[in-house]
C-alpha positions in Angstrom: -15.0 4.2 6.7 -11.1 5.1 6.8 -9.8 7.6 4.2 -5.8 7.8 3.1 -5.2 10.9 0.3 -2.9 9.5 -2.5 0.2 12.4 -2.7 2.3 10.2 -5.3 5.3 12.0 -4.8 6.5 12.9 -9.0 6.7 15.9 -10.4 6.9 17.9 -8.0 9.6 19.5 -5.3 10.4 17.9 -2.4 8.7 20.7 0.1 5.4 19.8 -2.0 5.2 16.7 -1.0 5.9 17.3 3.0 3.2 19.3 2.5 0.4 18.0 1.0 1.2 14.9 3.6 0.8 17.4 6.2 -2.6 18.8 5.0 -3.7 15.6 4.7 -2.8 15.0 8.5 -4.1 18.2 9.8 -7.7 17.0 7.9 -8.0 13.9 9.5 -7.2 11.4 6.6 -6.2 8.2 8.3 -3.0 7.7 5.6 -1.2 9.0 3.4 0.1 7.8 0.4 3.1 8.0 -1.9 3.9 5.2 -5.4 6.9 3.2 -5.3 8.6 4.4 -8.9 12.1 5.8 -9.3 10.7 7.5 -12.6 7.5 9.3 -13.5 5.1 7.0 -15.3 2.5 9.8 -16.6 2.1 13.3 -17.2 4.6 16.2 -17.8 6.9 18.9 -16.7 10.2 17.8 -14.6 10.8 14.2 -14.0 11.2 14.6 -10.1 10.9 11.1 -8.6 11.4 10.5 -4.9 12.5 6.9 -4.1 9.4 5.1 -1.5 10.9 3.7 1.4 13.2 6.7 2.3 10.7 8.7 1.5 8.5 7.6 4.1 11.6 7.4 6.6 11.5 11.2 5.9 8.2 11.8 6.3 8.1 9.6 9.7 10.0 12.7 10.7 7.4 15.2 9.8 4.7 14.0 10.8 2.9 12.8 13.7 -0.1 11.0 13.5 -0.9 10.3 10.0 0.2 6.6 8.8 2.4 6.3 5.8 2.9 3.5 2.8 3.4 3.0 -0.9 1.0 2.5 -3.2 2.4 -0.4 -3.8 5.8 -1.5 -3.2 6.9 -3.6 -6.3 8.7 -7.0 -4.8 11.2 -6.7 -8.0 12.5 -3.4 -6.8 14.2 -4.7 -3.4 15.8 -7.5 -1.9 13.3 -8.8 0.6 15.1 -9.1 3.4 16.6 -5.7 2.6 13.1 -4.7 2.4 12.0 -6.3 5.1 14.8 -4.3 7.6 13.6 -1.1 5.8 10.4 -1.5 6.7 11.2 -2.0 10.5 13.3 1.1 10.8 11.0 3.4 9.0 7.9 1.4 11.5 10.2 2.7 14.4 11.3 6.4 12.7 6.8 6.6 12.5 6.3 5.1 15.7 4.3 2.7 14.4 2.6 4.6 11.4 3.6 1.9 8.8 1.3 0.6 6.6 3.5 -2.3 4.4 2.5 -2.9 0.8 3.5 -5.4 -1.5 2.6 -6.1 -5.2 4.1 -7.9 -8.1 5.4 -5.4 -10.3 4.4 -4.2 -13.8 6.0 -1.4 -14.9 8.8 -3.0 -17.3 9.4 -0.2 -18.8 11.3 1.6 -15.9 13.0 -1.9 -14.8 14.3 -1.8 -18.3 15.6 1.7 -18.0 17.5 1.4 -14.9 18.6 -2.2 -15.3 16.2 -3.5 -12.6 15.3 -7.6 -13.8 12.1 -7.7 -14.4 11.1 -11.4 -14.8 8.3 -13.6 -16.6 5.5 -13.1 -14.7 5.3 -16.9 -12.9 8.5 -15.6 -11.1 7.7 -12.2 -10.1 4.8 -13.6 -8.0 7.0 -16.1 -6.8 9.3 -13.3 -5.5 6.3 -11.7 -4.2 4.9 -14.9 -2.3 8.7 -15.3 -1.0 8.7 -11.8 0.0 5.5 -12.5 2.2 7.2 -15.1 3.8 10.4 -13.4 4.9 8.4 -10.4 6.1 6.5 -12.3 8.3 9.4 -14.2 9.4 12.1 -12.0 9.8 9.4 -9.8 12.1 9.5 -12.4 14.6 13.3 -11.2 15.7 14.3 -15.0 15.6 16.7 -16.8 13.4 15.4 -17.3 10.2 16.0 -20.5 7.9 13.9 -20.8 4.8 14.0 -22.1 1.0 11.9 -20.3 -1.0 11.1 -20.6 -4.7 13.2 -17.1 -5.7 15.0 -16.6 -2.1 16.1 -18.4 0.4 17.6 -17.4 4.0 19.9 -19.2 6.3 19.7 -18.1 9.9 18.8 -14.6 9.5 17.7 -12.5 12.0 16.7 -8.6 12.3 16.5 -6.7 15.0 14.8 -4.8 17.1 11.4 -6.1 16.5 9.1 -4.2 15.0 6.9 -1.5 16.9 3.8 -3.1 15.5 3.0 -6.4 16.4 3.5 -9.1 14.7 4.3 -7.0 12.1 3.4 -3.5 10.5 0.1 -4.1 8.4 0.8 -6.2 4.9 -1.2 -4.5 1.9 -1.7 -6.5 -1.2 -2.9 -5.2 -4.4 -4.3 -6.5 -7.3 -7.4 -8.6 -8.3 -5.6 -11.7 -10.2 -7.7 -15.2 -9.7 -4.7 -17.5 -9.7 -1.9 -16.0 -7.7 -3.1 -12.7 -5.9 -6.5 -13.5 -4.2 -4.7 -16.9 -2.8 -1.8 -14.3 -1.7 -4.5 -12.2 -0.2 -6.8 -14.8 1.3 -3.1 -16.1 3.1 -1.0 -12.9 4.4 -3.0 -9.7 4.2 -4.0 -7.2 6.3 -6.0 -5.4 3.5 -6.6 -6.1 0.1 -6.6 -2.8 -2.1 -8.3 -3.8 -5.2 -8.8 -2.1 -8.5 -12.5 -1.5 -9.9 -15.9 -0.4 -8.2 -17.9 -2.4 -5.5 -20.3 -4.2 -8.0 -17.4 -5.4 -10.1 -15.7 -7.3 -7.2 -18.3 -8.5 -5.7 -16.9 -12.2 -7.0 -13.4 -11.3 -6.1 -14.3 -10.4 -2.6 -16.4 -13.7 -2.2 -13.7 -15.5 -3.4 -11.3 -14.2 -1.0 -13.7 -15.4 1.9 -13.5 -18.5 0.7 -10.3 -18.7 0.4 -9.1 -17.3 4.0 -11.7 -19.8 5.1 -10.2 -22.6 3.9 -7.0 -20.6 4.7 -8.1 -21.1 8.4 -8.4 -17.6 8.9 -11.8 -15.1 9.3 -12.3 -13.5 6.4 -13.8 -10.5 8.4 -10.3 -9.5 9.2 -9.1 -8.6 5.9 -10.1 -5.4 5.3 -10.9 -4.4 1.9 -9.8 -1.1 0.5 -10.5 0.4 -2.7 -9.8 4.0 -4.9 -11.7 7.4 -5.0 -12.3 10.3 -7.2 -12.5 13.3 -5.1 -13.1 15.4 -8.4 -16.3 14.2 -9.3 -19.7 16.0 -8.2 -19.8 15.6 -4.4 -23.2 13.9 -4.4 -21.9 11.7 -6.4 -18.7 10.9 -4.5 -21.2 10.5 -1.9 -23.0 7.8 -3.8 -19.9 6.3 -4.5 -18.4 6.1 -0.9 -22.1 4.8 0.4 -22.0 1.9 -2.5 -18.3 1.3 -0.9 -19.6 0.8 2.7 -22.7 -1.3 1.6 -20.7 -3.7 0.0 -18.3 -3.9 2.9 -15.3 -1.9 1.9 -13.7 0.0 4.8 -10.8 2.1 3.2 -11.2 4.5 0.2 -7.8 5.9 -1.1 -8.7 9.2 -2.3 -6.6 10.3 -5.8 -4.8 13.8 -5.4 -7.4 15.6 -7.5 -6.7 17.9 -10.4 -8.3 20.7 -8.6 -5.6 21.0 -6.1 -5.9 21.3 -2.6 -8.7 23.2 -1.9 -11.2 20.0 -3.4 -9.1 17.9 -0.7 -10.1 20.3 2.0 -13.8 21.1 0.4 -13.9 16.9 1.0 -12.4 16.9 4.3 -14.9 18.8 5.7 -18.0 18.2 3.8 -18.4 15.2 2.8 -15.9 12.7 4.9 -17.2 13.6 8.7 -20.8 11.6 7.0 -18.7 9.1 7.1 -16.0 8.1 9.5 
């Protein structure tokens, strides 16, 4: 079992968030992870909000081993090609400690606010599907012509190619039937999914099925869900064993309310049963 500690950089100063990556690193989590928002969504206090991408670029810099990504990047928010050349610097700046998310959007509210479009929800995936695409594409470092439903490129290229080949890993999250399992079951990596192991057990079966008939092995997405850390340990334990039983390999632990002295309490109780 992998672990990745959830910092979601809002609310908080800058230097808090370099360092709770840090402890994160120096107890052995595989990842760590900030939300792709430009505004705080809950909670209060100051409404510090660190963009995602340059925030991992900064990061890259302080850090050494621990991998970095977004929880998850919302297709709406960039261009994809512009996304797609972000991603390859900050996969370089990390030396290859990129983990590449991608989702559909949902939060209208803050598109509304800062004048982002935020389309019917057909389109979005569309965007996202597109997004897939041109990630996968542009990673090659050969010219790129392709018509997609939202974009479409005509001989792009980027360059240099990406320290991780073919391409840094692709994340997809969310448990949608119609749109996002097929998108799973097609480009990712690892599927981070919302719920607990009994409740997508049907989801998970369908996504087998579908990389089947996808023609690729369904044992090479790896599934990743979510994790307390502020519950009873014997229960988190309970929780993390009914993960790995049901063949779940990555549990992204929330930044618990009990600061970090539960985060280190977990590092070294409870995750060395484990990984």
């Amino acid at each position: 079992m992998r672990f990745g500690i959830d910092v979601a950089q809002q609310r908080m100063p800058w230097d808090e968030v370099v360092s709770r990556v840090r402890l994160g690193e120096d107890l052995g989590f595989d990842g760590a992870w900030g939300f792709d928002h430009f505004q705080p969504m809950y909670g209060e206090g100051p409404g510090e909000t660190f963009e995602g991408m340059t925030t991992l670029a900064a990061l890259a810099g302080a850090t050494s081993t621990i991998r970095l990504g977004l929880l998850v990047t919302g297709a709406t928010y960039r261009h994809p090609s512009v996304f797609a050349s972000q991603a390859l610097t900050v996969d370089h700046a990390s030396h290859g400690r990129l983990e590449l998310s991608l989702g559909a959007a949902w939060f209208e509210p803050e598109h509304q606010a800062l004048g982002i479009p935020f389309p019917g929800t057909s389109e979005r995936f569309d965007l996202l599907e597109d997004a897939l695409e041109i990630i996968k594409r542009l990673s090659t470092g050969e010219p790129v012509s392709y018509t997609g439903r939202i974009v479409s490129l005509s001989n792009a290229r980027l360059q240099p190619l990406p320290v991780q080949r073919p391409h840094p890993p692709l994340w997809i999250g969310g448990n949608g039937p119609r749109r996002t399992l097929p998108l799973v079951a097609r480009y990712a990596d690892v599927w981070h999914a919302f719920g607990t192991p009994s409740s997508l057990r049907d989801s998970s079966a369908r996504v087998d099925q579908l990389a089947s008939e996808a023609g690729r092995d369904p044992a090479s997405i790896l599934r990743a869900g979510s994790l307390s850390l502020s519950e009873p340990f014997d229960t988190v334990r309970r929780y993390i064993t009914k993960w790995r039983d049901e063949g779940w390999g990555y549990l992204v632990c929330g930044w618990p309310e009990e600061g970090r002295s539960r985060v280190e309490q977990f590092a070294t109780e409870v995750m060395p049963e484990f990984v």
